[in-house]
C-alpha positions in Angstrom: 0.0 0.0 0.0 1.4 3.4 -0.7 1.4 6.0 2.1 -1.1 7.9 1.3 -3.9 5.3 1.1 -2.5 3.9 4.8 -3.2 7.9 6.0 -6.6 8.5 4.0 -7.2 4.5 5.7 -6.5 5.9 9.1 -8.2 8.8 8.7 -11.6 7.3 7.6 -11.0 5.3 10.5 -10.6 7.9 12.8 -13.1 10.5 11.5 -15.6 8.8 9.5 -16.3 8.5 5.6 -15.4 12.0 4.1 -18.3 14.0 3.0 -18.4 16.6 0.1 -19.7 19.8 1.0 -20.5 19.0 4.9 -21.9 22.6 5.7 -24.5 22.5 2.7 -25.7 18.9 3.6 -26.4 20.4 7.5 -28.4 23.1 6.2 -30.5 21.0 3.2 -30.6 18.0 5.7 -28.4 15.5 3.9 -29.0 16.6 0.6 -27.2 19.2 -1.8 -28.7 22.4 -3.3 -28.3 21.3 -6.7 -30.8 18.8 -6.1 -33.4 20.5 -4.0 -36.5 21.7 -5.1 -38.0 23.0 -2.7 -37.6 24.0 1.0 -39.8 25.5 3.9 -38.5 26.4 6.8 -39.1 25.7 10.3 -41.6 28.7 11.2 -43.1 27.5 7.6 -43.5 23.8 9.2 -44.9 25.2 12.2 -48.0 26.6 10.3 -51.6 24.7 10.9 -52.1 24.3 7.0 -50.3 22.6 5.1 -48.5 24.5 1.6 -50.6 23.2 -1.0 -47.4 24.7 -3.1 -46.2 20.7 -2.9 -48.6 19.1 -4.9 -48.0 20.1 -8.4 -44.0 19.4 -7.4 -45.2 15.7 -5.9 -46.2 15.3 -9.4 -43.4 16.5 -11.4 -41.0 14.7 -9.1 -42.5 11.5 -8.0 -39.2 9.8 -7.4 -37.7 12.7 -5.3 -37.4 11.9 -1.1 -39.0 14.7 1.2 -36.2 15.5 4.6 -37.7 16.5 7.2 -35.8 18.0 10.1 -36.0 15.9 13.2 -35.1 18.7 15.6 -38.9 19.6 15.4 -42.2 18.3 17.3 -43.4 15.5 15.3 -47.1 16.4 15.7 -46.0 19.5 13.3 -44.5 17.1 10.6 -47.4 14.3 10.6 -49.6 16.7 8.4 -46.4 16.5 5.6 -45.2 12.8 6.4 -49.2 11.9 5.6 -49.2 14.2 2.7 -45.7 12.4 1.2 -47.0 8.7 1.9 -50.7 9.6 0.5 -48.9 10.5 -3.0 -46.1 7.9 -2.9 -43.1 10.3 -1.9 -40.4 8.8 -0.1 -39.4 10.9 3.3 -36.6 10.8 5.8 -36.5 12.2 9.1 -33.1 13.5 9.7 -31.8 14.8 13.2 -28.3 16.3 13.0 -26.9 15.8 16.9 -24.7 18.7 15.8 -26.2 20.9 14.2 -30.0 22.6 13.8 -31.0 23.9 10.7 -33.4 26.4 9.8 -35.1 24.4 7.4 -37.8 22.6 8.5 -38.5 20.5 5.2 -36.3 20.0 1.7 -37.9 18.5 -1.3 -35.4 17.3 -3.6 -34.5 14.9 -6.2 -31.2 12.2 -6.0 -29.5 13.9 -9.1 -28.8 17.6 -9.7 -31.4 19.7 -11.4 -30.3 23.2 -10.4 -33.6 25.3 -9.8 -33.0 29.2 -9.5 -35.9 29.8 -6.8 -36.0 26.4 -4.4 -38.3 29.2 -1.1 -41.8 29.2 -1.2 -42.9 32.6 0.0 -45.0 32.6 3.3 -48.6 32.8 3.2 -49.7 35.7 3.7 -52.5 36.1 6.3 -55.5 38.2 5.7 -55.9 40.6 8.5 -59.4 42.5 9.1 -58.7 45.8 10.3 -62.0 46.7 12.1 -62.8 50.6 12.6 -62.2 51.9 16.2 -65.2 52.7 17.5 -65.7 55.7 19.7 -68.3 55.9 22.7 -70.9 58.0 22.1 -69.8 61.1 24.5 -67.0 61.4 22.6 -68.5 61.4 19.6 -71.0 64.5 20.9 -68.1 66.3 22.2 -66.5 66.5 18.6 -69.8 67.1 17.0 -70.4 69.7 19.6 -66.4 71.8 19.1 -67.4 71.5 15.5 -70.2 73.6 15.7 -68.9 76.3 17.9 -66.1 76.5 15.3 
């Protein structure tokens, strides 16, 4: 054996298989950005309905795995582990001891397809803005400066 296949031995030994890109598989959860899809992240997880965003990308993608991040309360991924098994998408819990990411779920694919925009934007919630209302003695006490005006 030549001497550097007895240190790269030792090493693995000692450290573990190397990885490529360590710091980009802890943030997509074991997989790489050139094969994502799609990601939501944790406070995206966290919501009561699920992103209906997914479907069409189930479709396109039925081969792809869905990672979920294990770091969260299950009873916030059931809603997307049910959603992944009812169309036939493979999923993965992954918990990083290490390391927490931000994402709370990454769609991709096991070969690189390079999408430009891989966030779905955050819902936005409708918000009813109801009118103040006065009492009534205030309401008299402007009508009444009015007319002495």
């Amino acid at each position: 054996m030549a001497k550097a296949n007895i240190e790269d031995y030792l090493e693995q030994g000692m450290y573990g298989k190397k990885e490529i890109n360590p710091a980009e598989r802890r943030k997509y959860l074991s997989s790489l950005r050139e094969r994502v899809i799609v990601v939501l992240t944790q406070a995206q997880v966290l919501e009561k309905e699920v992103y209906t965003e997914l479907l069409p990308l189930f479709k396109q993608h039925p081969k792809a795995c869905v990672f979920l991040n294990g770091h969260m309360d299950y009873t916030h991924l059931i809603k997307y582990v049910k959603l992944a098994t009812t169309h036939n998408i493979r999923y993965k819990i992954v918990l990083n001891k290490d390391h927490n990411s931000d994402l709370g779920l990454v769609f991709a694919e096991e070969f690189a397809i390079d999408r430009d925009n891989i966030y779905i934007e955050k819902k936005q919630k409708s918000v009813n803005i109801k009118p103040v209302k006065t009492s009534f003695w205030k309401r008299l006490i402007r009508f009444c400066r009015r007319i002495v005006k």
